[in-house]
N, C-alpha and C positions, 0 to 999 in steps of 0.2 A: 623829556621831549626836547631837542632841538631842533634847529633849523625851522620854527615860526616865524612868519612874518608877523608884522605888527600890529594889523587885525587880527589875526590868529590868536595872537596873547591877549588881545584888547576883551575879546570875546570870551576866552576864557577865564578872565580876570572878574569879566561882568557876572559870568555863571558862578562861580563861585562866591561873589558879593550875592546873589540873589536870593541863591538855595542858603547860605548862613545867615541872612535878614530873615526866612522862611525859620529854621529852627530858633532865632533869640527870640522871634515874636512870639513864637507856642510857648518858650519858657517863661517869656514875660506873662505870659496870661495863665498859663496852666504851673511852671515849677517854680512859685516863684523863690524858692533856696537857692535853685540851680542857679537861675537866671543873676540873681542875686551875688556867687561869686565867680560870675566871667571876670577877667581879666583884660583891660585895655590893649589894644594891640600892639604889636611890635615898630616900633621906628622903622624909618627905615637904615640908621648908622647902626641898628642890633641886627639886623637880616643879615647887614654887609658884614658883620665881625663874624658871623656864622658861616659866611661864604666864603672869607677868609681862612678861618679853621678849616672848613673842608675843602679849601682849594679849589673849588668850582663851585658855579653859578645854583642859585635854587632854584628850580622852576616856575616860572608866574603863578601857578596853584595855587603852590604850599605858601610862595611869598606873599599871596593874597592873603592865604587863608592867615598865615601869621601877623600878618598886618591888620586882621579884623577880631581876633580874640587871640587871650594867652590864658591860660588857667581854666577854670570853671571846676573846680575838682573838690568833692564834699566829701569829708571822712577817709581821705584820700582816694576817692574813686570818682570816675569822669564819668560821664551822661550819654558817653559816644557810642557806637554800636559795638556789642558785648561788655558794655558799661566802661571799659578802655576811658585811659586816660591822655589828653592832649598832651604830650610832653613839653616842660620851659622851653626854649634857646640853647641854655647851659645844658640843662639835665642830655638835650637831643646832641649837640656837641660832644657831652659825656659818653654818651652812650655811642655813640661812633668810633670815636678815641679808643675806647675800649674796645670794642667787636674788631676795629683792623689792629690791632696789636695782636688779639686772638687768630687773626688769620695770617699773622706773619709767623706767629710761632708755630701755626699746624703746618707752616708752608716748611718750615723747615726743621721742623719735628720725622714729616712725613714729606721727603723730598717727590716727586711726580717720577716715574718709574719708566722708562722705555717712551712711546713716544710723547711729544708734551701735547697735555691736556686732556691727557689721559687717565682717568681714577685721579682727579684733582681732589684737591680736601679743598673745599668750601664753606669756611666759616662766616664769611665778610665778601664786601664788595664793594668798589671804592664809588660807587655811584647809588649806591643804597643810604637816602636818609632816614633814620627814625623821625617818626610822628609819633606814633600813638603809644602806651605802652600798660601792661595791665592793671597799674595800678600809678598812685602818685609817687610813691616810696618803693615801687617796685618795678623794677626795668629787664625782670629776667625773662617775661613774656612781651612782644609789642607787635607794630605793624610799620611796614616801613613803606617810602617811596621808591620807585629805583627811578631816579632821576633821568635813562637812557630811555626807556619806555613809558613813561609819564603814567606807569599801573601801583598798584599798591599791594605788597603782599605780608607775610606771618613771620616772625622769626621769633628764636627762644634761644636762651642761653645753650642749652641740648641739641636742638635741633633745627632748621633752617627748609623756606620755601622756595626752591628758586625759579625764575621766572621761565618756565619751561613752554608756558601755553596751554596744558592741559586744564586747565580750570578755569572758568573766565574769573575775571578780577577786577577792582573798583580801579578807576580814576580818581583823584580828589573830587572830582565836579560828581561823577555819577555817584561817589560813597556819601557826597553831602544831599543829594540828588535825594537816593534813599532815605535818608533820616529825615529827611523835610517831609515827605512821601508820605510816610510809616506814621511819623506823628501826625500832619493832616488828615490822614484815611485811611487807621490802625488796619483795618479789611487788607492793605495791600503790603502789608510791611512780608518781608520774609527772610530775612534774617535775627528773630526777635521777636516778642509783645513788649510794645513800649507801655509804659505805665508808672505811677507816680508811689512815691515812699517818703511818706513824711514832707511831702513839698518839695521833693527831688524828682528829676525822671530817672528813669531804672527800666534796664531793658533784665526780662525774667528771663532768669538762664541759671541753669543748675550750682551755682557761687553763691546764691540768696539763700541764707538761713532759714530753717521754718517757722521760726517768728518774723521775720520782714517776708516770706509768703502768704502770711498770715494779715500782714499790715499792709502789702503792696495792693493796689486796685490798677486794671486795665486803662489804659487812656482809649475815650471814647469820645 
């Protein structure tokens, strides 16, 4: 999202502070493993080395958000929605680094044909930051920001979402919005049954073994 003024970011800095005081509190009282390995937030001289590597600004969001946790990830799996994991600084830097290298070679693997922008190959996009990704040691599935429309969508090593409009899609604010939501007043979650494993939260979703469906209980 650009072109905010400075309540506009003030505001959405506050949302985003709110709804993530909203899930550390449920973890502190209900997960407490979870809760237990957050990670301290991001400086702000490690945002800027990150904004540096990608050459443009992050948006108040994500720099909230990474300025109020880093980590949280047990048995290398996150707590976030489809149990997604918060990517480091590095790791999301990495994973950038990577995907536009992949899109410079399909660019000219597969030159654009007759008129431009036309049957483009789309692997990458320079305004797409990773956040989330499915696992801690695994960055071949995730979710990214596109920093141009301040939305959030899917990308995989194979195949890629683009922000077309056909589907609505989270915000940072509105996808933390939700998990505060869901854990509050499990009745209203809908992407997910949030619920606890071993003192973690775990959202049930067909990746759970039949022994930890066996050991998972509903959050109520």
């Amino acid at each position: 999202m650009t072109g905010r003024t400075e309540e506009t970011a003030e505001t959405t800095a506050r949302l985003v502070t709110d709804a993530w005081r909203r899930i550390e509190a449920w973890l502190g009282e209900r997960a407490p493993v979870s809760h237990a390995a957050l990670g301290p937030g991001a400086g702000a001289e490690e945002i800027a080395a990150v904004e540096a590597a990608l050459g443009f600004a992050v948006p108040v969001e994500l720099r909230t958000l990474w300025g109020l946790v880093s980590g949280g990830n047990v048995n290398g799996g996150g707590f976030w929605l489809g149990n997604r994991s918060l990517l480091r600084l590095d790791d999301a830097v990495a994973v950038y680094r990577r995907m536009m290298v992949l899109q410079t070679q399909a660019e000219r693997r597969y030159p654009t044909p007759g008129v431009p922008g036309e049957d483009d190959i789309v692997v990458w996009q320079r305004p797409w930051i990773p956040v989330f990704s499915s696992g801690e040691y695994d960055t071949v599935l995730g979710t990214y920001l596109d920093s141009g429309s301040g939305l959030m969508w899917h990308w995989s090593k194979y195949a890629y979402v683009l922000p077309d409009g056909t589907e609505p899609q989270h915000s940072v604010v509105t996808y933390l919005e939700e998990i505060a939501d869901s854990l509050e007043t499990p009745a209203l979650a809908t992407e997910g049954t949030p619920g606890l494993l071993d003192g973690r939260l775990v959202w049930l979703d067909e990746t759970l073994t039949e022994d930890e469906r066996r050991r998972w209980h509903p959050a109520t």
